[in-house]
CHARMM internal coordinates of N, CA and C (Angstrom, degrees):
IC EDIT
DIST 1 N 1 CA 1.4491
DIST 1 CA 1 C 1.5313
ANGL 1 N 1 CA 1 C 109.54
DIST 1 C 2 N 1.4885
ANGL 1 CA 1 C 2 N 115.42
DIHE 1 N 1 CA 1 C 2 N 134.61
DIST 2 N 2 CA 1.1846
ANGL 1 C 2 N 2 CA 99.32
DIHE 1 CA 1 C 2 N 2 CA 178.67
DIST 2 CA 2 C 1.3115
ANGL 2 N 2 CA 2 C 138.13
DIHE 1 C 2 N 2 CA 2 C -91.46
DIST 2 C 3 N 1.5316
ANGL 2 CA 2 C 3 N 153.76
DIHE 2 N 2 CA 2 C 3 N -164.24
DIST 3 N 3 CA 1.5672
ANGL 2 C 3 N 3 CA 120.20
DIHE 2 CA 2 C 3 N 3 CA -157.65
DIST 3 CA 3 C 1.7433
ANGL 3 N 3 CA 3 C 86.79
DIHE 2 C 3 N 3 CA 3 C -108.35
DIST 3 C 4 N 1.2664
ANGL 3 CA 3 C 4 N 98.11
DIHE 3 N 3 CA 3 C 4 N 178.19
DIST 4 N 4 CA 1.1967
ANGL 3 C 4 N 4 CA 107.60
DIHE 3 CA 3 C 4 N 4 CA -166.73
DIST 4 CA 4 C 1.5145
ANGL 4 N 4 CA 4 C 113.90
DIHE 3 C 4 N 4 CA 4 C -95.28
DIST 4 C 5 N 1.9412
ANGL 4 CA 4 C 5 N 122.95
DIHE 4 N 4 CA 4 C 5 N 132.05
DIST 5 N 5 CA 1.4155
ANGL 4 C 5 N 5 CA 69.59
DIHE 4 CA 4 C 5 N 5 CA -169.29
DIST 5 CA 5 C 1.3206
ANGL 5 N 5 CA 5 C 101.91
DIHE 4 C 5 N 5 CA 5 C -135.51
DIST 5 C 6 N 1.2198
ANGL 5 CA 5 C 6 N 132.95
DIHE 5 N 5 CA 5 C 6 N 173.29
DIST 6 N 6 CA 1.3749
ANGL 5 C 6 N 6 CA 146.84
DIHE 5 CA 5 C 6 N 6 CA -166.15
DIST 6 CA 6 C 1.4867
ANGL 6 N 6 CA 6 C 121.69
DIHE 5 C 6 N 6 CA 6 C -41.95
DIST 6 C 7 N 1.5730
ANGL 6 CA 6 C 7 N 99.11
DIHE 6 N 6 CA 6 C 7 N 133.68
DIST 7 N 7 CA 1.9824
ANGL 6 C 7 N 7 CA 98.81
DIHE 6 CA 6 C 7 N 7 CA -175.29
DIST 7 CA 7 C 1.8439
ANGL 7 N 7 CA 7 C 93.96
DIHE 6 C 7 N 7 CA 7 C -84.05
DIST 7 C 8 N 1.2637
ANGL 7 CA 7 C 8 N 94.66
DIHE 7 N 7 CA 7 C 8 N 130.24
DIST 8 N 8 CA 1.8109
ANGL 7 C 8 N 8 CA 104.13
DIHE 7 CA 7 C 8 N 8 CA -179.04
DIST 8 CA 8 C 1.6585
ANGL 8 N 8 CA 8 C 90.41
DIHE 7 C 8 N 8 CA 8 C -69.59
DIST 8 C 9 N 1.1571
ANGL 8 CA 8 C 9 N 116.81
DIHE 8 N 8 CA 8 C 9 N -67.60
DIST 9 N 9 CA 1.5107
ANGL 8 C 9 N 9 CA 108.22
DIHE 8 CA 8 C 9 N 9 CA -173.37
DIST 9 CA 9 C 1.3880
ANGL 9 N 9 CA 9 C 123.31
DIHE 8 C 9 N 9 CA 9 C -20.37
DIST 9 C 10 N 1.2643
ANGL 9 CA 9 C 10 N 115.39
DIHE 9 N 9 CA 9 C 10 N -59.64
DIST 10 N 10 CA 1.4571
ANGL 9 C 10 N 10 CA 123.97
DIHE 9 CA 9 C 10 N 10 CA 145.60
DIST 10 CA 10 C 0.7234
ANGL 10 N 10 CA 10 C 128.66
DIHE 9 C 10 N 10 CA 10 C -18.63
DIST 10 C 11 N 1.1871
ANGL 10 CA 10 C 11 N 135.82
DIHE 10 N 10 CA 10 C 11 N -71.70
DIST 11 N 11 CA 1.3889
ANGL 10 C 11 N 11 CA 145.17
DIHE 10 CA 10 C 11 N 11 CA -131.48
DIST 11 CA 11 C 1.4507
ANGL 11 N 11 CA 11 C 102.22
DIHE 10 C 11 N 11 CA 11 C -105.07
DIST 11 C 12 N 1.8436
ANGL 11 CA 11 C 12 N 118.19
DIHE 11 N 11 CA 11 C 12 N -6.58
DIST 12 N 12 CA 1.0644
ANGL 11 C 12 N 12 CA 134.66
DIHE 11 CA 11 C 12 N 12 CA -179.49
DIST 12 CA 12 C 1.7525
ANGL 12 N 12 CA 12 C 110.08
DIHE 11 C 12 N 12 CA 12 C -106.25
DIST 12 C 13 N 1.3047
ANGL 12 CA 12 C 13 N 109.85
DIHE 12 N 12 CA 12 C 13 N -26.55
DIST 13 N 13 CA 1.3217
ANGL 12 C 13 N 13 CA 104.54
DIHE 12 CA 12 C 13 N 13 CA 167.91
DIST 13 CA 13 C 1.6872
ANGL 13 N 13 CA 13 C 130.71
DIHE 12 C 13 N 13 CA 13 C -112.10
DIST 13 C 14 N 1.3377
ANGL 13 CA 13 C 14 N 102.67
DIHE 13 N 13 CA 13 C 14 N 5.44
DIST 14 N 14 CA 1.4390
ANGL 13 C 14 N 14 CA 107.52
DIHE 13 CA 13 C 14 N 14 CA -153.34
DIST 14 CA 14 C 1.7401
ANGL 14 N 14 CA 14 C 88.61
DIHE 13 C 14 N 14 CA 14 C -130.07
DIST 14 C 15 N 1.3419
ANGL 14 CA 14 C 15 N 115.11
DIHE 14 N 14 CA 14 C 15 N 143.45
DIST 15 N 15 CA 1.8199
ANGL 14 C 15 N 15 CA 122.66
DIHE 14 CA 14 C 15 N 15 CA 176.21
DIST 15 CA 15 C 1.5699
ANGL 15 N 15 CA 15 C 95.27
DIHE 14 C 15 N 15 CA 15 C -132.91
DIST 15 C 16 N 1.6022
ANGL 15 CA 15 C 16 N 132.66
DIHE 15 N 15 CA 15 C 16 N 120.96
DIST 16 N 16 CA 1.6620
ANGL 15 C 16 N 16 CA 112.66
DIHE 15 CA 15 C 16 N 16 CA 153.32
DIST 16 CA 16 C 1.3136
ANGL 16 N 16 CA 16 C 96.12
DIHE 15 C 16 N 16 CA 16 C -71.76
DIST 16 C 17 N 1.6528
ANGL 16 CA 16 C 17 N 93.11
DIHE 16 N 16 CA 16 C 17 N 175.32
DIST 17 N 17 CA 1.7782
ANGL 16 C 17 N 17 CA 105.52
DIHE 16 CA 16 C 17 N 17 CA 160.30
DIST 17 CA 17 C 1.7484
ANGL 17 N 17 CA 17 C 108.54
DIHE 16 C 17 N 17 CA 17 C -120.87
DIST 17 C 18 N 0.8631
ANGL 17 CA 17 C 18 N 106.78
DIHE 17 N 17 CA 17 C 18 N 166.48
DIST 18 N 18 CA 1.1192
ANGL 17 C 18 N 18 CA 132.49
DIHE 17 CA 17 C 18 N 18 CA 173.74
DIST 18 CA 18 C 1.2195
ANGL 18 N 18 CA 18 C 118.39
DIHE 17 C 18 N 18 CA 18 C -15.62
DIST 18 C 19 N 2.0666
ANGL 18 CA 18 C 19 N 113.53
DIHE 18 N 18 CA 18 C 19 N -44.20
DIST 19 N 19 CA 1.3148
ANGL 18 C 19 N 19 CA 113.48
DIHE 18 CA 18 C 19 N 19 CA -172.19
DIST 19 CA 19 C 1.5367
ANGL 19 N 19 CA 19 C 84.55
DIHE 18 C 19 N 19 CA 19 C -119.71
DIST 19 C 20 N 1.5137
ANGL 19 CA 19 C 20 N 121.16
DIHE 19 N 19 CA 19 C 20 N 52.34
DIST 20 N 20 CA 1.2707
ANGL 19 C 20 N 20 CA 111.26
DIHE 19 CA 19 C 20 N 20 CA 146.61
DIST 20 CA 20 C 1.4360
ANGL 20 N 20 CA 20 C 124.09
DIHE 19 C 20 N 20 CA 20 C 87.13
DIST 20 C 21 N 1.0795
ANGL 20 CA 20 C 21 N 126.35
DIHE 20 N 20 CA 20 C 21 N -7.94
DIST 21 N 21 CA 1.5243
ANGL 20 C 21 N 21 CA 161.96
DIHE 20 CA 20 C 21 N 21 CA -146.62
DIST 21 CA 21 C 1.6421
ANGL 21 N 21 CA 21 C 80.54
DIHE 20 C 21 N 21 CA 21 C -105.68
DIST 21 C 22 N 1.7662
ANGL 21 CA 21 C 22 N 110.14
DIHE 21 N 21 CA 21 C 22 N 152.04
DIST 22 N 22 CA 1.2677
ANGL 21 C 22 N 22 CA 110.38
DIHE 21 CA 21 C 22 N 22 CA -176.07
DIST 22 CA 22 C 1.7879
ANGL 22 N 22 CA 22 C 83.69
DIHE 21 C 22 N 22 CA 22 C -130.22
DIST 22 C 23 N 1.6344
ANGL 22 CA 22 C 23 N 99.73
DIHE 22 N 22 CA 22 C 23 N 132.76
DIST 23 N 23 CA 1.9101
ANGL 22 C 23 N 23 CA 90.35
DIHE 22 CA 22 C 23 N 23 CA 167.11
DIST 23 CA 23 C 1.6221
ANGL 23 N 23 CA 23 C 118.81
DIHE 22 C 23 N 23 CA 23 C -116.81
DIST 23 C 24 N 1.1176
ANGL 23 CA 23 C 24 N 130.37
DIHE 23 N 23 CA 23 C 24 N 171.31
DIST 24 N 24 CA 1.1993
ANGL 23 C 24 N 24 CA 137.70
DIHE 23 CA 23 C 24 N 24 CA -179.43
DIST 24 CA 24 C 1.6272
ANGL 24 N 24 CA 24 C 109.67
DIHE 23 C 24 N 24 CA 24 C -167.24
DIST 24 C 25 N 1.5051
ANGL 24 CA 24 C 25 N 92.78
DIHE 24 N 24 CA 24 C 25 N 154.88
DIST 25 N 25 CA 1.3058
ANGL 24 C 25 N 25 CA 116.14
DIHE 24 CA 24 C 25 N 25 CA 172.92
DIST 25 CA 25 C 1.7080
ANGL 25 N 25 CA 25 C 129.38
DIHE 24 C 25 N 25 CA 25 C -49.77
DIST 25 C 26 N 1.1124
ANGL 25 CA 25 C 26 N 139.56
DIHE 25 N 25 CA 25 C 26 N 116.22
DIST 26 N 26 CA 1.3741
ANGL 25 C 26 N 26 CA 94.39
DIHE 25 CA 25 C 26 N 26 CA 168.16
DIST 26 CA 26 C 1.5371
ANGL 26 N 26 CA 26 C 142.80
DIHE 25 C 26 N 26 CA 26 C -97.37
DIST 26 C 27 N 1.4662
ANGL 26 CA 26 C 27 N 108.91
DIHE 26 N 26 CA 26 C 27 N 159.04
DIST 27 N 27 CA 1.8869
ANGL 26 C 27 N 27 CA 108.32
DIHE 26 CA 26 C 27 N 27 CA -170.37
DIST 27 CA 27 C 1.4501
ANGL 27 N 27 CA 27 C 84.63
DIHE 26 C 27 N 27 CA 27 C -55.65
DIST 27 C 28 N 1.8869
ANGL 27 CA 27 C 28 N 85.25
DIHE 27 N 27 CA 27 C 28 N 160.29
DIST 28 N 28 CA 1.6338
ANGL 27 C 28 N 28 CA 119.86
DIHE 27 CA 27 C 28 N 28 CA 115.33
DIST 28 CA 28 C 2.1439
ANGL 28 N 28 CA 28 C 84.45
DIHE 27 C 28 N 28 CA 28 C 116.42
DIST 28 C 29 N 1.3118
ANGL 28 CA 28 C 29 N 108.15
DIHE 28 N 28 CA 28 C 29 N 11.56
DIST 29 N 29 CA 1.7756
ANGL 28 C 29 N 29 CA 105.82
DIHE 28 CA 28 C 29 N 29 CA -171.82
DIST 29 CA 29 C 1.8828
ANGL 29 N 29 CA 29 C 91.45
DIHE 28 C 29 N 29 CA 29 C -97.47
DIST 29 C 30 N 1.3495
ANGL 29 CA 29 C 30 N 123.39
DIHE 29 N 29 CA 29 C 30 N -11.86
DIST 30 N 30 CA 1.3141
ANGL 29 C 30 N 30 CA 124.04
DIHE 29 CA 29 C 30 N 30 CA -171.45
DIST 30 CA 30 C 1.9033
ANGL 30 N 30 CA 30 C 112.71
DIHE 29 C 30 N 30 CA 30 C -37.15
DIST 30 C 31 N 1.6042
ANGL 30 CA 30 C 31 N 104.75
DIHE 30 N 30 CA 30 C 31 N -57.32
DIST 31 N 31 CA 1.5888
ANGL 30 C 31 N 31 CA 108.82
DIHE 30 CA 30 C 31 N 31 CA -162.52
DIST 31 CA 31 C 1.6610
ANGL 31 N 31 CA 31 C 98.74
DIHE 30 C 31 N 31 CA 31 C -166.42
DIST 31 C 32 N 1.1180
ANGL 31 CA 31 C 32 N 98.47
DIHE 31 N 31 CA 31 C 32 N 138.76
DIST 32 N 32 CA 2.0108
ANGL 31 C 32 N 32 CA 108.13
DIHE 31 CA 31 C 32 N 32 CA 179.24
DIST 32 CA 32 C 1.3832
ANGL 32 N 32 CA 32 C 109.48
DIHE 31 C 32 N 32 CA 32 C 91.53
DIST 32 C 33 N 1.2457
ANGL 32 CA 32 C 33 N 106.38
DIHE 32 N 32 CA 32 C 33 N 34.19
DIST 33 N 33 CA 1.5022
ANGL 32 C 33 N 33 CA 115.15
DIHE 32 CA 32 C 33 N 33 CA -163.63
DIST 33 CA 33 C 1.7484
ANGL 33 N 33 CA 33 C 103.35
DIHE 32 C 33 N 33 CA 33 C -93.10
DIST 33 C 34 N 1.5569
ANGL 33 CA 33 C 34 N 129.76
DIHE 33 N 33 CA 33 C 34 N -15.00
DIST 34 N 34 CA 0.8859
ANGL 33 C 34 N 34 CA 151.42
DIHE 33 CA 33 C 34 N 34 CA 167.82
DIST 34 CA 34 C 1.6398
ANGL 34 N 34 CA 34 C 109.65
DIHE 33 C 34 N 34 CA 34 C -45.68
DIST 34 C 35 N 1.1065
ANGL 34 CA 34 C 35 N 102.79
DIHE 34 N 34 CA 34 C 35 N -29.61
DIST 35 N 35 CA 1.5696
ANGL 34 C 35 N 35 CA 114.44
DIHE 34 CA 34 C 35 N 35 CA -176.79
DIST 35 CA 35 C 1.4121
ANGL 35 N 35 CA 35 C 110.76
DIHE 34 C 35 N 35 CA 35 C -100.26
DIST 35 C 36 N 0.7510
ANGL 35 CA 35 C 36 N 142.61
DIHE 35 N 35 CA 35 C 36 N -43.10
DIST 36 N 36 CA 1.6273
ANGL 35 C 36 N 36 CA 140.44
DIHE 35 CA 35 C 36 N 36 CA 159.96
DIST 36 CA 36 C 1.1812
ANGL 36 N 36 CA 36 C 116.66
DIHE 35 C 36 N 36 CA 36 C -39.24
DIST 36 C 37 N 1.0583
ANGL 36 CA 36 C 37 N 149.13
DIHE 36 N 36 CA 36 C 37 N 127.24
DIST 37 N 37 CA 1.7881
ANGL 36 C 37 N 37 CA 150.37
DIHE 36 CA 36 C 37 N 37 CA 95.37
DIST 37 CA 37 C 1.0887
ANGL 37 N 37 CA 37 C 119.01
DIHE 36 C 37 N 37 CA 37 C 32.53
DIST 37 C 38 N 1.5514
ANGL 37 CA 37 C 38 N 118.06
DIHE 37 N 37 CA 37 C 38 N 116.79
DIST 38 N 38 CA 1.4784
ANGL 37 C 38 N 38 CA 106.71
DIHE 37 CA 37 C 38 N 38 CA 166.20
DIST 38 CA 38 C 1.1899
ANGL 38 N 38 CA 38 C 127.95
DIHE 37 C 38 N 38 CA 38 C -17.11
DIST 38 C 39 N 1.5286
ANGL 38 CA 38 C 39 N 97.12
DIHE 38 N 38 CA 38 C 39 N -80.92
DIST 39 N 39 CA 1.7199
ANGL 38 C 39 N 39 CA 127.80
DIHE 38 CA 38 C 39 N 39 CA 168.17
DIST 39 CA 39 C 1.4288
ANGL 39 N 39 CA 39 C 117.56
DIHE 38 C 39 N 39 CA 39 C -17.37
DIST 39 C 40 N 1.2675
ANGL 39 CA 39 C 40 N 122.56
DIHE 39 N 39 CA 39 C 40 N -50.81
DIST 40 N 40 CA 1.6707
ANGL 39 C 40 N 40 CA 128.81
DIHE 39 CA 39 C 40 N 40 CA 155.96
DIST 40 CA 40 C 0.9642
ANGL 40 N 40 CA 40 C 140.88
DIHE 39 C 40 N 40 CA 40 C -83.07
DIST 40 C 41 N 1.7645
ANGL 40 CA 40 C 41 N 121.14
DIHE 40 N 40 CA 40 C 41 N -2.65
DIST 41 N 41 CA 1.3835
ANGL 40 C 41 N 41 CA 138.91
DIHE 40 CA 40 C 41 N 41 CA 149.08
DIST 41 CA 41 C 1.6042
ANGL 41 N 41 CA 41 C 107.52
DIHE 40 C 41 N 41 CA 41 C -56.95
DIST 41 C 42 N 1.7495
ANGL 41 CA 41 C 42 N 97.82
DIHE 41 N 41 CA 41 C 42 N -57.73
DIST 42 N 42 CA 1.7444
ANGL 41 C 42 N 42 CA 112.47
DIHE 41 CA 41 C 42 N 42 CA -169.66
DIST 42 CA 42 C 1.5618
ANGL 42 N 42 CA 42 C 105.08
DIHE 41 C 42 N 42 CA 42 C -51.81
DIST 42 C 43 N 1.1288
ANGL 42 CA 42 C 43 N 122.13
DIHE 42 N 42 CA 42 C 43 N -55.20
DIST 43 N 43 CA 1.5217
ANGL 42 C 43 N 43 CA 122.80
DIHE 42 CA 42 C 43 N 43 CA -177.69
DIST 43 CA 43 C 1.1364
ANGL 43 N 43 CA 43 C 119.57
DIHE 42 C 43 N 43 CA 43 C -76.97
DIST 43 C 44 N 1.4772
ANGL 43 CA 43 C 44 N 137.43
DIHE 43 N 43 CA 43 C 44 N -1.36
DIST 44 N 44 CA 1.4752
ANGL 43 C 44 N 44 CA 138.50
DIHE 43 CA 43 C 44 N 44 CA 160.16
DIST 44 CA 44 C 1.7112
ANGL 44 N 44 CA 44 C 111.16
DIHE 43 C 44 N 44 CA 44 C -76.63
DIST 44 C 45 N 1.5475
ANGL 44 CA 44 C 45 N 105.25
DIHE 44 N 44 CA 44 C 45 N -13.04
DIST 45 N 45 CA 1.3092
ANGL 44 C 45 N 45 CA 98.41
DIHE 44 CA 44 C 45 N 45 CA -164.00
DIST 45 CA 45 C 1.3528
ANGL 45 N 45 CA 45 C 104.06
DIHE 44 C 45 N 45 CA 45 C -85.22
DIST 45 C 46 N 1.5898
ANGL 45 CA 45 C 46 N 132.43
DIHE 45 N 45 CA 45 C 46 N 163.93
DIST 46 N 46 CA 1.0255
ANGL 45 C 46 N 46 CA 152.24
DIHE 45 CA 45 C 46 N 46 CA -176.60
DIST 46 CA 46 C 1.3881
ANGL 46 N 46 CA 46 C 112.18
DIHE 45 C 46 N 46 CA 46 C 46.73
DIST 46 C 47 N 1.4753
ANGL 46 CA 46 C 47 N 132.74
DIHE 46 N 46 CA 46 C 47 N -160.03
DIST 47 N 47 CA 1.2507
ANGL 46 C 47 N 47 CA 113.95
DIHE 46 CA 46 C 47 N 47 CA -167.70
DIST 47 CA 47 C 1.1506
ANGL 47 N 47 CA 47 C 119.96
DIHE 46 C 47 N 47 CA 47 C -159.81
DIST 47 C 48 N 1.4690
ANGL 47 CA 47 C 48 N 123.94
DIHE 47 N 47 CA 47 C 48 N 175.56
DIST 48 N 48 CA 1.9114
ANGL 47 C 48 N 48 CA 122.73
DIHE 47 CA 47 C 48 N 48 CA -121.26
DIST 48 CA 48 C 1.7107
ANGL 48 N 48 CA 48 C 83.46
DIHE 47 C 48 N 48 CA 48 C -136.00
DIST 48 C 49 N 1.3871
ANGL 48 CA 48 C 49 N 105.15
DIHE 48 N 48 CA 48 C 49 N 179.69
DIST 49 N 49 CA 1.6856
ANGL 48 C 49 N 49 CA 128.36
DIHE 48 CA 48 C 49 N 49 CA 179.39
DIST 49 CA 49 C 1.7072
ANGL 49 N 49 CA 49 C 93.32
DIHE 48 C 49 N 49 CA 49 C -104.10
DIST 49 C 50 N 1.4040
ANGL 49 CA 49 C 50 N 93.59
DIHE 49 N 49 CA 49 C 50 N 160.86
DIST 50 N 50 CA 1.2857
ANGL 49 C 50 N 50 CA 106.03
DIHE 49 CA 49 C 50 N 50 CA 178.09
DIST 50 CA 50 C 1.8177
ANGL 50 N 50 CA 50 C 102.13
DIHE 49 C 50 N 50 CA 50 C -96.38
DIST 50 C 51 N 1.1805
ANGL 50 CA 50 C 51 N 124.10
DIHE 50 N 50 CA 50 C 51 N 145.46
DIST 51 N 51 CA 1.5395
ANGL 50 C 51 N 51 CA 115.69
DIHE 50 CA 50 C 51 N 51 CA 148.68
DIST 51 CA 51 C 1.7043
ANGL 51 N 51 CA 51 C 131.28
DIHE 50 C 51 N 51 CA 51 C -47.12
DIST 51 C 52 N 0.6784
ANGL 51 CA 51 C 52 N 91.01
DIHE 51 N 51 CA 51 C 52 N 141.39
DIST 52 N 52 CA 1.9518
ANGL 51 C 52 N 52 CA 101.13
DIHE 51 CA 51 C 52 N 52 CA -169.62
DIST 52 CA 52 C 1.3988
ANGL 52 N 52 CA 52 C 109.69
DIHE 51 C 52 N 52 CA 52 C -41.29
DIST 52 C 53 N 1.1185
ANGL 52 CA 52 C 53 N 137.96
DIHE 52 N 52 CA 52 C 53 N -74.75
DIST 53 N 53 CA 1.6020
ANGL 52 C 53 N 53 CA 141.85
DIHE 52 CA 52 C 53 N 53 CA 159.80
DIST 53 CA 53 C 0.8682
ANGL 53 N 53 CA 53 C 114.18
DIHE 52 C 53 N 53 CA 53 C -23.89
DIST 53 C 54 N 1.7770
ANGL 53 CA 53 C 54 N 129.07
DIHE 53 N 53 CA 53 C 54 N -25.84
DIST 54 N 54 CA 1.8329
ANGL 53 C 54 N 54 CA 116.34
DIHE 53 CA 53 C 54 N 54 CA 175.67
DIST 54 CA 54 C 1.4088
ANGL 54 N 54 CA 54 C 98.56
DIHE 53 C 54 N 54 CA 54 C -112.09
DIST 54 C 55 N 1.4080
ANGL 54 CA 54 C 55 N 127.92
DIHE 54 N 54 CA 54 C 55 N -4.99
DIST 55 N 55 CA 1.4754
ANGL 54 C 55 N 55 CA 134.03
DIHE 54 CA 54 C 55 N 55 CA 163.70
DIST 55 CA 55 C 1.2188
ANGL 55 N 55 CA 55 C 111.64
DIHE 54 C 55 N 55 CA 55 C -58.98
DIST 55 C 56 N 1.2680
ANGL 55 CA 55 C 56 N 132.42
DIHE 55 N 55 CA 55 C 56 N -53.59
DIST 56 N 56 CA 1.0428
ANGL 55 C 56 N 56 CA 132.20
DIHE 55 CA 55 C 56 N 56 CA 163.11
DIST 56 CA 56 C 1.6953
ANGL 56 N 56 CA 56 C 139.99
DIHE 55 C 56 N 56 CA 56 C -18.42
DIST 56 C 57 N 1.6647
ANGL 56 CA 56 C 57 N 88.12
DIHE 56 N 56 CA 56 C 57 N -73.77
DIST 57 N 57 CA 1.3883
ANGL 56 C 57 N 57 CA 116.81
DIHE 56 CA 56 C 57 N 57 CA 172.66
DIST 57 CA 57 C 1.3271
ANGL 57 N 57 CA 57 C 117.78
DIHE 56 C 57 N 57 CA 57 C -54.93
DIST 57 C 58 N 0.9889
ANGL 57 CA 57 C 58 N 117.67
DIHE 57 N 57 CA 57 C 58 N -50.61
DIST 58 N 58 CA 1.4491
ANGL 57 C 58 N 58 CA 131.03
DIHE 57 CA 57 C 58 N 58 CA 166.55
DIST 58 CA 58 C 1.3916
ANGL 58 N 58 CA 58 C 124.06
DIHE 57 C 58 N 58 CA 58 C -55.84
DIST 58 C 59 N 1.3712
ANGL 58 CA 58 C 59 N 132.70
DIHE 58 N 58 CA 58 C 59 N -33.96
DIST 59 N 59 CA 1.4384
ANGL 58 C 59 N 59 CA 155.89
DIHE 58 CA 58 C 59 N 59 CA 170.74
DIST 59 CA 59 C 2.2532
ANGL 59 N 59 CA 59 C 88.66
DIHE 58 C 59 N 59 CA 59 C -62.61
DIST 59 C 60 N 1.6562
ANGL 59 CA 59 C 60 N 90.56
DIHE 59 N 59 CA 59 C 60 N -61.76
DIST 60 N 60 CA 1.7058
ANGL 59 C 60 N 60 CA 91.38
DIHE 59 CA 59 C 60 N 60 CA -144.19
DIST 60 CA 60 C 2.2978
ANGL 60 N 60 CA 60 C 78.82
DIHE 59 C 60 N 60 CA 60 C -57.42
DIST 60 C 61 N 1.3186
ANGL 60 CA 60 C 61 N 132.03
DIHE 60 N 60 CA 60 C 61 N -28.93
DIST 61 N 61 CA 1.3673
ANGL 60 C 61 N 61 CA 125.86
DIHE 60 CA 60 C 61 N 61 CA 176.45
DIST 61 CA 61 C 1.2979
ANGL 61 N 61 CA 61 C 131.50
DIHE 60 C 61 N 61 CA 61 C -72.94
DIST 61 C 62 N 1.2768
ANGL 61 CA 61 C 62 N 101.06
DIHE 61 N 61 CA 61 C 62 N -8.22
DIST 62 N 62 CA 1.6917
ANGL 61 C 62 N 62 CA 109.95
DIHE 61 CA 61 C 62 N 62 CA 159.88
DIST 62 CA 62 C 1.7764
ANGL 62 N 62 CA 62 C 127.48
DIHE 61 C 62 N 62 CA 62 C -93.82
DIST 62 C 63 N 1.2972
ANGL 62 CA 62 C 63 N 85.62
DIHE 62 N 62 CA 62 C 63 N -16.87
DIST 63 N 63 CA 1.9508
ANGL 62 C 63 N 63 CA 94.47
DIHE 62 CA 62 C 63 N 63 CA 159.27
DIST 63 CA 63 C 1.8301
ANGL 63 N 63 CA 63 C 74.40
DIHE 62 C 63 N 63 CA 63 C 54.14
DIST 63 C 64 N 1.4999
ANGL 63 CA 63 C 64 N 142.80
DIHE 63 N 63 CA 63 C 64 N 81.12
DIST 64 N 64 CA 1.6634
ANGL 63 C 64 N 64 CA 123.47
DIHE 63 CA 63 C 64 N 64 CA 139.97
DIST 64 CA 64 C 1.4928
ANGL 64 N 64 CA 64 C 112.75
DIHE 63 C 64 N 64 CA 64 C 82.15
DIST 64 C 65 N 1.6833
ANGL 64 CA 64 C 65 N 115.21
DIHE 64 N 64 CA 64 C 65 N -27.84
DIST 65 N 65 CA 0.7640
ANGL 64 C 65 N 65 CA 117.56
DIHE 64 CA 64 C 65 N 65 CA -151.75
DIST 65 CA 65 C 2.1516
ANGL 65 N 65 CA 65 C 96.22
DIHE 64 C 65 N 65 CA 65 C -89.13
DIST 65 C 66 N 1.9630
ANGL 65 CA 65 C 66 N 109.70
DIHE 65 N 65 CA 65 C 66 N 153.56
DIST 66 N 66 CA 1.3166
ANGL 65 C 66 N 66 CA 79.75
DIHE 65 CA 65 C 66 N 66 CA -176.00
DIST 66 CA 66 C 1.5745
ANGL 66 N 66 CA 66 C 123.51
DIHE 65 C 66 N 66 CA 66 C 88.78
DIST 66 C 67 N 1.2432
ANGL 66 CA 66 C 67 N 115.61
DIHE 66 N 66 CA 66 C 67 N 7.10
DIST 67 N 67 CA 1.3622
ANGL 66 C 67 N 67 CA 126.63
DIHE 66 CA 66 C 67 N 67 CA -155.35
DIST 67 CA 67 C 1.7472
ANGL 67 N 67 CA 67 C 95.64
DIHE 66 C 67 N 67 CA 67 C -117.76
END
COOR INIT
IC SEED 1 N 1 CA 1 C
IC BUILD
């Protein structure tokens, strides 16, 4: 059987850390950002953990990789 192998999409948006924790960027800072609020510019910036149930999924799509 052959091995399984890694979703690039993934592997392009998604980093675990160390203790397992999955991080990502967050949406929605791409374009039209002119219209938003500081306040919701400031908190889109840099980037957050996923919840456990999509931590997962994301882990079992990186096959190791990202680690």
């Amino acid at each position: 059987m052959p091995k399984q192998k890694t979703h690039k999409g993934v592997k392009k948006r998604f980093r675990a850390t160390a203790s397992g924790k999955v991080k990502h960027r967050q949406s929605g800072t791409s374009h039209l950002a002119a219209r938003m609020d500081q306040k919701r510019k400031r908190k889109l910036r840099g980037t957050t953990t996923l919840a456990q149930q999509f931590a997962e999924k994301m882990k079992e799509a990186l096959h190791g990789n990202s680690y």
